[in-house]
PyMOL Python script that loads the backbone (N, CA, C, O; Angstrom):
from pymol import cmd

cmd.read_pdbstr("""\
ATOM      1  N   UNK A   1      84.328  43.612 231.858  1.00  0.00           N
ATOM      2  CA  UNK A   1      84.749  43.455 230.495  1.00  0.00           C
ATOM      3  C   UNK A   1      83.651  42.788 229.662  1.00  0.00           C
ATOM      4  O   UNK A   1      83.627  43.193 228.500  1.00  0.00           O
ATOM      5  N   UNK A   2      82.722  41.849 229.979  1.00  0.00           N
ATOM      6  CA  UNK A   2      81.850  41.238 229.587  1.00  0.00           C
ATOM      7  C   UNK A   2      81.009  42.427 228.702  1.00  0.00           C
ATOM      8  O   UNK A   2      80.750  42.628 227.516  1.00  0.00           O
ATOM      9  N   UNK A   3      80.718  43.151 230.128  1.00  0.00           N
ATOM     10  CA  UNK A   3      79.415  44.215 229.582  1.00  0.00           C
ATOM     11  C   UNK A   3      80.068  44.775 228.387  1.00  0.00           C
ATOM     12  O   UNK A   3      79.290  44.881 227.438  1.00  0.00           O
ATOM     13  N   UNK A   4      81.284  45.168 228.158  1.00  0.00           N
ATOM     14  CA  UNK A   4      81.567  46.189 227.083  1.00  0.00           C
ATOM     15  C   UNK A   4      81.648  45.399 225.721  1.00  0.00           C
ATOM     16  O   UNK A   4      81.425  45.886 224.613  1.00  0.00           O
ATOM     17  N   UNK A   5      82.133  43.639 226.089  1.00  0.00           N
ATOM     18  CA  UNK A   5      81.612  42.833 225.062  1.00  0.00           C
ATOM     19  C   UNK A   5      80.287  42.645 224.713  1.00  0.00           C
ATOM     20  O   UNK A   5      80.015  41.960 223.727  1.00  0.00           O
ATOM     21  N   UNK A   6      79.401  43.175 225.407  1.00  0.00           N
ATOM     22  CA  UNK A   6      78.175  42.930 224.629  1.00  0.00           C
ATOM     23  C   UNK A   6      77.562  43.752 224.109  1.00  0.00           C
ATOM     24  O   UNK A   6      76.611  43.705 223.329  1.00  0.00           O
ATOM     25  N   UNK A   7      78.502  45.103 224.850  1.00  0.00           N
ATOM     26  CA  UNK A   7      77.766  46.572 224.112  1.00  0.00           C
ATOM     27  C   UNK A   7      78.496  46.790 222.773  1.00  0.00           C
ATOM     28  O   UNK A   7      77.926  47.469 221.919  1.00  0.00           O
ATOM     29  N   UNK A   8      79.712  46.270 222.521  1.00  0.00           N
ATOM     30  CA  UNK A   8      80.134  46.098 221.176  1.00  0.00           C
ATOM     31  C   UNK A   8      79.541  45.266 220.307  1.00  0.00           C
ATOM     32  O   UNK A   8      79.496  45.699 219.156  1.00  0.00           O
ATOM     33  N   UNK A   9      78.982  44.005 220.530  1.00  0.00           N
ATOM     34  CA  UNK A   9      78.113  43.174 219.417  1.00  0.00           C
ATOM     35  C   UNK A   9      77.136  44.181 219.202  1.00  0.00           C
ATOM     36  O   UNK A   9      76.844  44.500 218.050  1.00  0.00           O
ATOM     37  N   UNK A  10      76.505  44.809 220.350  1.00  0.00           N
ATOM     38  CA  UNK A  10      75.276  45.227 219.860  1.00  0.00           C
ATOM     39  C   UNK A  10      75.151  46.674 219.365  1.00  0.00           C
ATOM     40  O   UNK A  10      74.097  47.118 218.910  1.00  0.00           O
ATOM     41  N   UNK A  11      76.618  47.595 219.510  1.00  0.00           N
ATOM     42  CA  UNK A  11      77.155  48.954 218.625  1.00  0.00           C
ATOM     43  C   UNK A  11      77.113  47.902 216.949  1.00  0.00           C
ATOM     44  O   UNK A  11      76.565  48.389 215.960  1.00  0.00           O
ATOM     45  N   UNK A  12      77.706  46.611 216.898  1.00  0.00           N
ATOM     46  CA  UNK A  12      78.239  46.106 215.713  1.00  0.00           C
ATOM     47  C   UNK A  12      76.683  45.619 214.620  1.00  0.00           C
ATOM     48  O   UNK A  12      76.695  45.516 213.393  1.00  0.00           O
ATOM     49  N   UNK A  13      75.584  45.414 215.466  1.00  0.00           N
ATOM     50  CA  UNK A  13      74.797  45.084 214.717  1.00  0.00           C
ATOM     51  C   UNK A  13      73.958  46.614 214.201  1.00  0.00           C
ATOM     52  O   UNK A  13      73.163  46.828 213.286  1.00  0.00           O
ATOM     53  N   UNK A  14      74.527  47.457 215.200  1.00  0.00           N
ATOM     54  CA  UNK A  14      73.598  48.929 214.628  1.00  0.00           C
ATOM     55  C   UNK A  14      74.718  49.741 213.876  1.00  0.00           C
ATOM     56  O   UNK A  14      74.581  50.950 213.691  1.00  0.00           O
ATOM     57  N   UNK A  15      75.608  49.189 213.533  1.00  0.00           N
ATOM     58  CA  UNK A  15      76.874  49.933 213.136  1.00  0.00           C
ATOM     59  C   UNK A  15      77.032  51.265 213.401  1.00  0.00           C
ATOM     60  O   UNK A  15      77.172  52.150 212.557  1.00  0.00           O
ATOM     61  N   UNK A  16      77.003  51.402 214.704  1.00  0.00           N
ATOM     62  CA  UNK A  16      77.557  52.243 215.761  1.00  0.00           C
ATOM     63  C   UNK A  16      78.723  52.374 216.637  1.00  0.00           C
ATOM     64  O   UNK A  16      79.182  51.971 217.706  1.00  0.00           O
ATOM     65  N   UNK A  17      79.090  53.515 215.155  1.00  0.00           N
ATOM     66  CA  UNK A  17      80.639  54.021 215.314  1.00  0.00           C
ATOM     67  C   UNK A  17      81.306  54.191 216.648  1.00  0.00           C
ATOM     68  O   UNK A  17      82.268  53.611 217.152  1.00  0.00           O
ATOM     69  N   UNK A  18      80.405  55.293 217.141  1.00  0.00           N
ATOM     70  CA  UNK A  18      80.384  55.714 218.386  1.00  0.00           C
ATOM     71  C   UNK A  18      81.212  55.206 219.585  1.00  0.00           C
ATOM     72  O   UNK A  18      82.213  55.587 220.192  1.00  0.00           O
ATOM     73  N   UNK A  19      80.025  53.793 219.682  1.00  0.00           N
ATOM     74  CA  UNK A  19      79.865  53.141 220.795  1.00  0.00           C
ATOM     75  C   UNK A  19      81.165  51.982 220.926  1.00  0.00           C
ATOM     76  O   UNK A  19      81.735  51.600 221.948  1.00  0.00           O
ATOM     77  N   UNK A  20      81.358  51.649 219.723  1.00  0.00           N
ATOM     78  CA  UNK A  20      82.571  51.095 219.343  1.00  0.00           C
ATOM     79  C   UNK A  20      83.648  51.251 219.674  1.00  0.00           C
ATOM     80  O   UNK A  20      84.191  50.303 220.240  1.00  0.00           O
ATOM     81  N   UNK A  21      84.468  52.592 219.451  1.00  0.00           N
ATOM     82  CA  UNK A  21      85.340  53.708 219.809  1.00  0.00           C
ATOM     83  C   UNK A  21      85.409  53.440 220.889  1.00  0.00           C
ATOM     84  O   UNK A  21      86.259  52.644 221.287  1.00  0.00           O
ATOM     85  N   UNK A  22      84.236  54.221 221.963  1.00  0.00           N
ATOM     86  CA  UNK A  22      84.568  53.517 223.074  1.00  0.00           C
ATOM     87  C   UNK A  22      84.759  52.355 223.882  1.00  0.00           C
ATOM     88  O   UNK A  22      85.540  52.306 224.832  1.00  0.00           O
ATOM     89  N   UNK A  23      84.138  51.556 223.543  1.00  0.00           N
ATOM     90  CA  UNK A  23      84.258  50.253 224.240  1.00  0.00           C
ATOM     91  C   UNK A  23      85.631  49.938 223.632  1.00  0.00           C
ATOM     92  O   UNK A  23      86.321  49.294 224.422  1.00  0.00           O
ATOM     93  N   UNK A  24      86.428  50.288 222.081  1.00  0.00           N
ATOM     94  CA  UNK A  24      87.848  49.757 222.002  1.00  0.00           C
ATOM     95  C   UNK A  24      88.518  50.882 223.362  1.00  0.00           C
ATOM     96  O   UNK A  24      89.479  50.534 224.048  1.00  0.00           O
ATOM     97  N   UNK A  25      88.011  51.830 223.493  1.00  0.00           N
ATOM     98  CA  UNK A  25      89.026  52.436 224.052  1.00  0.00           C
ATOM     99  C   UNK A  25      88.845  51.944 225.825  1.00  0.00           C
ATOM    100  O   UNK A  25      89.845  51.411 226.306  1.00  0.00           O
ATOM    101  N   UNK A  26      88.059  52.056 226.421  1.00  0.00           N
ATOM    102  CA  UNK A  26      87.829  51.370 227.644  1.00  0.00           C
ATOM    103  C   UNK A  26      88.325  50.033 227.838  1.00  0.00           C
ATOM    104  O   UNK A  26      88.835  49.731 228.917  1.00  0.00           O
ATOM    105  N   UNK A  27      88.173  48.775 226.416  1.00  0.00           N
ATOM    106  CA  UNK A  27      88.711  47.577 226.483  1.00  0.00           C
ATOM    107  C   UNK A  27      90.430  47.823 226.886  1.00  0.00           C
ATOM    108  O   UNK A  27      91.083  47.174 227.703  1.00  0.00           O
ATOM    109  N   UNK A  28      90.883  48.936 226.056  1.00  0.00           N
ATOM    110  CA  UNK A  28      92.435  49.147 225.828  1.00  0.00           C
ATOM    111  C   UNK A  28      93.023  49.436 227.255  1.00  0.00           C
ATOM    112  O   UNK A  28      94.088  49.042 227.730  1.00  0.00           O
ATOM    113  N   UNK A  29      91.769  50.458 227.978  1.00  0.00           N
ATOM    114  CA  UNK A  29      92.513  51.093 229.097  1.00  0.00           C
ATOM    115  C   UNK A  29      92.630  49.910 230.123  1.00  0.00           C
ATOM    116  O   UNK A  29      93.734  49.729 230.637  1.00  0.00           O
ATOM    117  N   UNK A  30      91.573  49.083 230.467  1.00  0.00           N
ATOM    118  CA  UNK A  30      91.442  47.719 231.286  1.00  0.00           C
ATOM    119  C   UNK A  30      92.647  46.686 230.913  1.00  0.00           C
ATOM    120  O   UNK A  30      93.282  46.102 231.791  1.00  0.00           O
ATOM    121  N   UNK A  31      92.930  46.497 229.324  1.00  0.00           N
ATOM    122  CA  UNK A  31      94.001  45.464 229.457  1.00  0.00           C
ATOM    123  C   UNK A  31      95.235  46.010 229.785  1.00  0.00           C
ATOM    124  O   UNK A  31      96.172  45.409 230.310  1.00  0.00           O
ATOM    125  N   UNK A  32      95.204  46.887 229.536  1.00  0.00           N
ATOM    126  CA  UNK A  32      97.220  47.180 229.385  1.00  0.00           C
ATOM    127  C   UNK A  32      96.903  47.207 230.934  1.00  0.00           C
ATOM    128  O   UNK A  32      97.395  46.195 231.432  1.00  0.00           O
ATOM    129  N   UNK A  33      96.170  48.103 232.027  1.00  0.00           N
ATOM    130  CA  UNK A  33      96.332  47.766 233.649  1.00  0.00           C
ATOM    131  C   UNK A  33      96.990  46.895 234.292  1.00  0.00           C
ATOM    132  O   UNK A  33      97.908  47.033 235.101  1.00  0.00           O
ATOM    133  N   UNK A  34      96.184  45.462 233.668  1.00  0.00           N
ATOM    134  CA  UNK A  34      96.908  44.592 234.069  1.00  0.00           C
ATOM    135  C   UNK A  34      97.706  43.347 233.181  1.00  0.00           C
ATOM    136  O   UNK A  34      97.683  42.122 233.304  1.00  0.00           O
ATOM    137  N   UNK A  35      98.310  44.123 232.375  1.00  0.00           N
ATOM    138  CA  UNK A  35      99.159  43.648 231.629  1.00  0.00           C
ATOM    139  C   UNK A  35      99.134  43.026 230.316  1.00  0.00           C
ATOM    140  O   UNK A  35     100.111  42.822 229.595  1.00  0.00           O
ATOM    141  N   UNK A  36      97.612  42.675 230.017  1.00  0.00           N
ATOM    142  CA  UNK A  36      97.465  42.153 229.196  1.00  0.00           C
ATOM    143  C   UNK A  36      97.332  42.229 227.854  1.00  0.00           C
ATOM    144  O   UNK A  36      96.275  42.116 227.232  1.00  0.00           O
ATOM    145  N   UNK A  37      98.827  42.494 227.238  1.00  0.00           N
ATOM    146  CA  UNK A  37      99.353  43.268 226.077  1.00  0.00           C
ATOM    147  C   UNK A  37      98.528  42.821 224.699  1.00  0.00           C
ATOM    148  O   UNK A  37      98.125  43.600 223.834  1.00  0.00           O
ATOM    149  N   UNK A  38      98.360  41.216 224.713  1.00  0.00           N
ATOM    150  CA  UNK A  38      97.688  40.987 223.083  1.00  0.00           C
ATOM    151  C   UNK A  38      95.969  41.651 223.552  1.00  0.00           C
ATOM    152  O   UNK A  38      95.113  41.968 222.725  1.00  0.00           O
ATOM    153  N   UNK A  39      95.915  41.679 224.067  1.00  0.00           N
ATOM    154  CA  UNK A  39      94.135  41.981 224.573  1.00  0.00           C
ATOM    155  C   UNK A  39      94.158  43.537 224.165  1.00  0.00           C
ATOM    156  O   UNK A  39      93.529  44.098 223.268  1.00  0.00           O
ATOM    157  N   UNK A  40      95.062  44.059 225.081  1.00  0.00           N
ATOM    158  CA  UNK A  40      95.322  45.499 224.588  1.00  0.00           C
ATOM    159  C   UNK A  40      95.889  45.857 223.218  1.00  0.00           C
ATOM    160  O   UNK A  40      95.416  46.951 222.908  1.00  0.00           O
ATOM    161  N   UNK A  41      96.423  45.556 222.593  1.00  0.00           N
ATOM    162  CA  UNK A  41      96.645  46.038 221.155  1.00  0.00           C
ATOM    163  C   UNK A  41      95.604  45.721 220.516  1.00  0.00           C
ATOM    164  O   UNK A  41      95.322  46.582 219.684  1.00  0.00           O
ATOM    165  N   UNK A  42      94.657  44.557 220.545  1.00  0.00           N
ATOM    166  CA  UNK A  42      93.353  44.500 219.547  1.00  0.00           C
ATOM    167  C   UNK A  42      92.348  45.316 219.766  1.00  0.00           C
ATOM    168  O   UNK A  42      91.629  45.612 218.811  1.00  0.00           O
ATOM    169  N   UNK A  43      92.039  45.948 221.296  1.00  0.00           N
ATOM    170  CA  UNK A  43      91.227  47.376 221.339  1.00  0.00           C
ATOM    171  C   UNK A  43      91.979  48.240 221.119  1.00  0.00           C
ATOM    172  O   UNK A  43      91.526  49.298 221.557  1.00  0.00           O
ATOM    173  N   UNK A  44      92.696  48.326 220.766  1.00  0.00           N
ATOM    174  CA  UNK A  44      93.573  49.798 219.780  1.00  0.00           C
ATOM    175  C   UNK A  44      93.397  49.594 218.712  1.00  0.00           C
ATOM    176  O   UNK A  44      93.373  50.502 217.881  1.00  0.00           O
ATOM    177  N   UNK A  45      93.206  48.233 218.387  1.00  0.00           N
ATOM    178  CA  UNK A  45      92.507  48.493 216.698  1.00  0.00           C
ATOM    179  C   UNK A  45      91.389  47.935 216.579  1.00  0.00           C
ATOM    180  O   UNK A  45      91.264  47.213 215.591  1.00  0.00           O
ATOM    181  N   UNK A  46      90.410  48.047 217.361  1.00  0.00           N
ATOM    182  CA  UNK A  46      89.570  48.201 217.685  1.00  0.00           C
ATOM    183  C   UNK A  46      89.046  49.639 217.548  1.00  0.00           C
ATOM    184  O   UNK A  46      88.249  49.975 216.671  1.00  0.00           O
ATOM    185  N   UNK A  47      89.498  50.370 218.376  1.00  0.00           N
ATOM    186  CA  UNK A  47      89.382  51.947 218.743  1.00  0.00           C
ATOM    187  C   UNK A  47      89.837  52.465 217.861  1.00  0.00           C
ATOM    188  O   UNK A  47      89.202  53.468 217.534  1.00  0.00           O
ATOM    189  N   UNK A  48      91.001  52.179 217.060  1.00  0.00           N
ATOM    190  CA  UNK A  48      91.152  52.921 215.552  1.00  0.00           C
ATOM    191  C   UNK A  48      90.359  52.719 214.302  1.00  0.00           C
ATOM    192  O   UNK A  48      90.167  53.374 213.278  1.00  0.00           O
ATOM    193  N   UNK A  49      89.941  51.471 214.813  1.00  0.00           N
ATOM    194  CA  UNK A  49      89.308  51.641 213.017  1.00  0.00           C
ATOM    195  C   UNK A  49      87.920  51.722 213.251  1.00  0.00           C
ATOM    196  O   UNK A  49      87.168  51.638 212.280  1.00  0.00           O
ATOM    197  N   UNK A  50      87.332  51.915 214.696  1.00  0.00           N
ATOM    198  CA  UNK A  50      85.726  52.540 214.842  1.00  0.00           C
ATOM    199  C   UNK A  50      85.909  54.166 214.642  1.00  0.00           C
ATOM    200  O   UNK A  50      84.894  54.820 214.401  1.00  0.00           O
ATOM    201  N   UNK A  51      87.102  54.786 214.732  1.00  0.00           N
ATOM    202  CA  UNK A  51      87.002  56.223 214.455  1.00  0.00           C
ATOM    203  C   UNK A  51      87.418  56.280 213.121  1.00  0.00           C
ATOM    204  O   UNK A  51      87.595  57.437 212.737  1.00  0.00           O
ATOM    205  N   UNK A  52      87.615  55.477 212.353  1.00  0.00           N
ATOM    206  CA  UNK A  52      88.211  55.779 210.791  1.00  0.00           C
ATOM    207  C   UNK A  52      86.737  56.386 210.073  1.00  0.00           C
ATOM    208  O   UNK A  52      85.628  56.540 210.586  1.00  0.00           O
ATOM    209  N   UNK A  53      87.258  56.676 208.571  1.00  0.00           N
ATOM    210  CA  UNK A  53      85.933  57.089 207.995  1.00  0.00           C
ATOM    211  C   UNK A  53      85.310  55.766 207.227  1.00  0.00           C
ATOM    212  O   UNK A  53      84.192  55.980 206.758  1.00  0.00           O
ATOM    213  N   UNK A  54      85.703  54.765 207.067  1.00  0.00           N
ATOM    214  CA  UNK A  54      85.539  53.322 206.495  1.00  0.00           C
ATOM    215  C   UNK A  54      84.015  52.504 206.958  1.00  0.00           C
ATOM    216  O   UNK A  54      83.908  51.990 208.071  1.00  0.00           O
ATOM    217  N   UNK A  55      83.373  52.488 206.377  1.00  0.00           N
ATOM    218  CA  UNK A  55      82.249  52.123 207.113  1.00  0.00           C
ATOM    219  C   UNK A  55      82.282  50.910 206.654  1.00  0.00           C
ATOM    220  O   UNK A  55      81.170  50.426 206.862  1.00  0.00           O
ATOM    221  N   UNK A  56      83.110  49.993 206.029  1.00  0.00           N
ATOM    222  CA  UNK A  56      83.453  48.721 205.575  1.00  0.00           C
ATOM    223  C   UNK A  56      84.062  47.963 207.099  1.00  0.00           C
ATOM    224  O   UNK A  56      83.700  46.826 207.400  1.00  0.00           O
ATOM    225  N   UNK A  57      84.786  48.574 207.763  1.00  0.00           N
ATOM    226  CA  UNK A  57      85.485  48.398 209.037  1.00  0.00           C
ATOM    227  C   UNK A  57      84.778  47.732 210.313  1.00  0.00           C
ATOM    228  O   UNK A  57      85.359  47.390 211.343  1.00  0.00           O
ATOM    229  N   UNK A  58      83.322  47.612 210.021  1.00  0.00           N
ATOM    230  CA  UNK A  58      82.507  47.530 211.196  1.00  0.00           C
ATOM    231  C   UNK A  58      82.784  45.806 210.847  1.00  0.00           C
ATOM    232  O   UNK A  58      82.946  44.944 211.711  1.00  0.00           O
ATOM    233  N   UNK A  59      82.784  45.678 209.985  1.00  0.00           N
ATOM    234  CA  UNK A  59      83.042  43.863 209.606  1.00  0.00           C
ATOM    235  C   UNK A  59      84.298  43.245 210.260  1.00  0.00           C
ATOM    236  O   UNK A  59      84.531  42.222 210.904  1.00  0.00           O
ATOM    237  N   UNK A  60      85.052  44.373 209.790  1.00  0.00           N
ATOM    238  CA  UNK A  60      86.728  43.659 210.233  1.00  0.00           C
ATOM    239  C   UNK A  60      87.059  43.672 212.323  1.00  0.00           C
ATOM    240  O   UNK A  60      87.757  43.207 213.223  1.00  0.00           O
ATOM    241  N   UNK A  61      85.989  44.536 212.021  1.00  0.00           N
ATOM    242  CA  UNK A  61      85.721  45.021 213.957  1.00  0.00           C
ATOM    243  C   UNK A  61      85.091  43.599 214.509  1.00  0.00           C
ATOM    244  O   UNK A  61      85.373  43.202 215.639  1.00  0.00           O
ATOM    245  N   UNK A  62      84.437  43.047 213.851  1.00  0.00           N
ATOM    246  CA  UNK A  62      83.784  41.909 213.960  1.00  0.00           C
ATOM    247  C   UNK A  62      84.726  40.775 214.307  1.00  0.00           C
ATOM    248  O   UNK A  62      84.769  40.103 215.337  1.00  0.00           O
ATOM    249  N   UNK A  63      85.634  40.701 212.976  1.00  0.00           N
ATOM    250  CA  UNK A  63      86.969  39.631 213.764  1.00  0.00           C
ATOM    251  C   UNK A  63      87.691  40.278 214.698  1.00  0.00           C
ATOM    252  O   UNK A  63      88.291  39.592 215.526  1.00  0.00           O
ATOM    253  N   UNK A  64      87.748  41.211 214.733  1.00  0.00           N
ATOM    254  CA  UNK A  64      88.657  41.756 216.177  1.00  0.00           C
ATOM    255  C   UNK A  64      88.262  41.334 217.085  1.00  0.00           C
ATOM    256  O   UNK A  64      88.935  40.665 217.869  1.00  0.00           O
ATOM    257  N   UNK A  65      86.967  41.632 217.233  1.00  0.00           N
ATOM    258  CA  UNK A  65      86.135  41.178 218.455  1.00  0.00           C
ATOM    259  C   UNK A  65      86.263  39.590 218.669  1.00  0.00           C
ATOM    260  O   UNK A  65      86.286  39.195 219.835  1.00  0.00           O
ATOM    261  N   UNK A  66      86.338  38.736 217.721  1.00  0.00           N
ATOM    262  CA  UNK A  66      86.168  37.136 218.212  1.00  0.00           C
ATOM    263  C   UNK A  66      87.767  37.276 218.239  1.00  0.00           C
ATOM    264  O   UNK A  66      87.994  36.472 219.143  1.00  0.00           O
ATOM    265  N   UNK A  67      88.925  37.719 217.886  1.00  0.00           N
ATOM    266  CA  UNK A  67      90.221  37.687 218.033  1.00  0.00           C
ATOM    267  C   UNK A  67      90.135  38.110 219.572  1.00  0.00           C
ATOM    268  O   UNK A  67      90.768  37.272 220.214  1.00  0.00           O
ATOM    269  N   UNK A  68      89.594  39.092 220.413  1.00  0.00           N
ATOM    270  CA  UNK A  68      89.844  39.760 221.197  1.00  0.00           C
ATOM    271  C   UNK A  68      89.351  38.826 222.556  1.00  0.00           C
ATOM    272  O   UNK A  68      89.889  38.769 223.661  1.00  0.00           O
ATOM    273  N   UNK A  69      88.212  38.166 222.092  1.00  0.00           N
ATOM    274  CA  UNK A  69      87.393  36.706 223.228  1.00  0.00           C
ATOM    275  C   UNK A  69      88.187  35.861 223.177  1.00  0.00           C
ATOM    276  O   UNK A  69      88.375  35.220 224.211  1.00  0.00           O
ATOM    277  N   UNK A  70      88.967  35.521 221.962  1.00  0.00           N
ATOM    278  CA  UNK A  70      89.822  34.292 222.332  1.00  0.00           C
ATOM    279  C   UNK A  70      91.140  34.304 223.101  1.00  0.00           C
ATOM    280  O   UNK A  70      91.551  33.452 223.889  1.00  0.00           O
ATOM    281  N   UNK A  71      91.986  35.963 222.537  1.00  0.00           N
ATOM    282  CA  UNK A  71      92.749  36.659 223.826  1.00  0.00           C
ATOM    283  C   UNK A  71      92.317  36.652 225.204  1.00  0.00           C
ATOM    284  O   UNK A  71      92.990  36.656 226.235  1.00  0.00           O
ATOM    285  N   UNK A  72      91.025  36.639 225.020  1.00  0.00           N
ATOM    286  CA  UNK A  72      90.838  37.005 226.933  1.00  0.00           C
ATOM    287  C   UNK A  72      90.786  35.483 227.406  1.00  0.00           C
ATOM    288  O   UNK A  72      91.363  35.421 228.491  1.00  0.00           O
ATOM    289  N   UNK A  73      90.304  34.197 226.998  1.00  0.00           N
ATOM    290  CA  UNK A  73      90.342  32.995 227.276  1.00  0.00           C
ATOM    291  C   UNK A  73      91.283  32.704 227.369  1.00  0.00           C
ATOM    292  O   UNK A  73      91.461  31.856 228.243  1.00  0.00           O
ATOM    293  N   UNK A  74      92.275  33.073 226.734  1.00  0.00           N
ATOM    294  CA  UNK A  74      94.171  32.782 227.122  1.00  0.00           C
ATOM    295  C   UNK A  74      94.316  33.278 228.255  1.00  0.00           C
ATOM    296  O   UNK A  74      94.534  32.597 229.257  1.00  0.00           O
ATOM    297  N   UNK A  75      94.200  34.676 228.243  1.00  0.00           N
ATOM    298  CA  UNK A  75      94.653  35.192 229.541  1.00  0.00           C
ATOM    299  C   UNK A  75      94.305  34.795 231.231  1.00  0.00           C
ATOM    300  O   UNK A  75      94.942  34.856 232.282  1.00  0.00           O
ATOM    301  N   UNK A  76      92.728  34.300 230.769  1.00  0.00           N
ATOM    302  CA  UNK A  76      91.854  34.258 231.741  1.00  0.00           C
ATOM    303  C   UNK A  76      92.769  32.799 232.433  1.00  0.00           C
ATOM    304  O   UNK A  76      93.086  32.706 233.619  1.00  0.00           O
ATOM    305  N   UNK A  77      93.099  31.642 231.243  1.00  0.00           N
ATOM    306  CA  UNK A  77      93.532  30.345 231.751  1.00  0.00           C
ATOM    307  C   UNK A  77      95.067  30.500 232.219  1.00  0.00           C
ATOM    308  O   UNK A  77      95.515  29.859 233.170  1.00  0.00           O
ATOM    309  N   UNK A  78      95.642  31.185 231.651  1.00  0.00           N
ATOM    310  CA  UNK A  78      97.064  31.472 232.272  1.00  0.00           C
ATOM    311  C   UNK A  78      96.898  31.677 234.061  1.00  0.00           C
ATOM    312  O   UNK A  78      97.484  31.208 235.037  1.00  0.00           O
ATOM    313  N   UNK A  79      95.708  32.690 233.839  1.00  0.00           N
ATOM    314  CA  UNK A  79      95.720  33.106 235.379  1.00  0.00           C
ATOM    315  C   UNK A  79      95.558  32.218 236.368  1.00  0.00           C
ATOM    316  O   UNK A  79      96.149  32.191 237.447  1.00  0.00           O
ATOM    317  N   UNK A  80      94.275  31.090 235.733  1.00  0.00           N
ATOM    318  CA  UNK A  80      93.755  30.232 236.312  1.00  0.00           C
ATOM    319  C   UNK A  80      95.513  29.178 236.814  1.00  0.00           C
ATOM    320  O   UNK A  80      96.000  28.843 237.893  1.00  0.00           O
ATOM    321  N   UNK A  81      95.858  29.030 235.630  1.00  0.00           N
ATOM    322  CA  UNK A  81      97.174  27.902 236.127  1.00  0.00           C
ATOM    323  C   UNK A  81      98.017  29.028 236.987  1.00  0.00           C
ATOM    324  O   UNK A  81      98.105  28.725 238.176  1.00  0.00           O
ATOM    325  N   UNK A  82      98.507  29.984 236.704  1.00  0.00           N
ATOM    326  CA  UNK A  82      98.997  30.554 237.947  1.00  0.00           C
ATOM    327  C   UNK A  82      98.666  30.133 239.264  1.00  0.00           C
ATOM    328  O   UNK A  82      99.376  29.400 239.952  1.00  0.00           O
ATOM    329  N   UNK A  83      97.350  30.711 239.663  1.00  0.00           N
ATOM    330  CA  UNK A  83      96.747  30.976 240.754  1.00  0.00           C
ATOM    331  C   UNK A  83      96.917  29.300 241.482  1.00  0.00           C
ATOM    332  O   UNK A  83      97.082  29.016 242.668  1.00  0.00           O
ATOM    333  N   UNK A  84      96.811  28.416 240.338  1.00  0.00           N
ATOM    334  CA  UNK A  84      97.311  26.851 241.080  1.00  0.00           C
ATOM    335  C   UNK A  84      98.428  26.388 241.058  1.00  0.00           C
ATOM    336  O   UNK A  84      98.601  25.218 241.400  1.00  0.00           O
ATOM    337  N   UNK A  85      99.549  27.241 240.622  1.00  0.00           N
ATOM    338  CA  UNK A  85     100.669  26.752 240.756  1.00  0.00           C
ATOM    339  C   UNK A  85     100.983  27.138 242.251  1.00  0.00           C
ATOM    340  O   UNK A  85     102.053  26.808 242.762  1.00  0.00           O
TER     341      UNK A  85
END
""", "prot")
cmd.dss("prot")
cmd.show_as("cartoon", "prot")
cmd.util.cbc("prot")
cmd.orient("prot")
């Protein structure tokens, strides 16, 4: 998941639609797997608004993306207290 976070900063600094698209859509297919529903709905809009025609969108992709790191730090610590309960 890392890698596809970094291939999205760096689709985001070439505003590359493309690459975007996919990495929302690969992010989407990885969270919902294992359950991880808020992670997965922000690469769906992620993945929707890199295929829109809006080229204003690459900005708002931008907070998705720090919305989407701070989702995975939740998830990641939930697991962590699980795994020690």
């Amino acid at each position: 998941m890392d890698d596809e976070l970094r291939s999205a900063d760096s689709a985001i600094a070439q505003r590359d639609r493309g690459t975007l698209k996919r990495v929302g859509h690969t992010l989407k297919g990885n969270c919902r797997m294992v359950g991880a529903v808020e992670m997965g709905e922000l690469a769906m809009e992620i993945e929707r608004r890199a295929g829109s025609d809006n080229e204003d969108d690459c900005d708002g992709i931008a907070t998705l993306l720090a919305s989407f790191r701070s989702a995975k730090r939740r998830f990641e610590e939930a697991l962590e207290q699980e795994r020690e309960a």
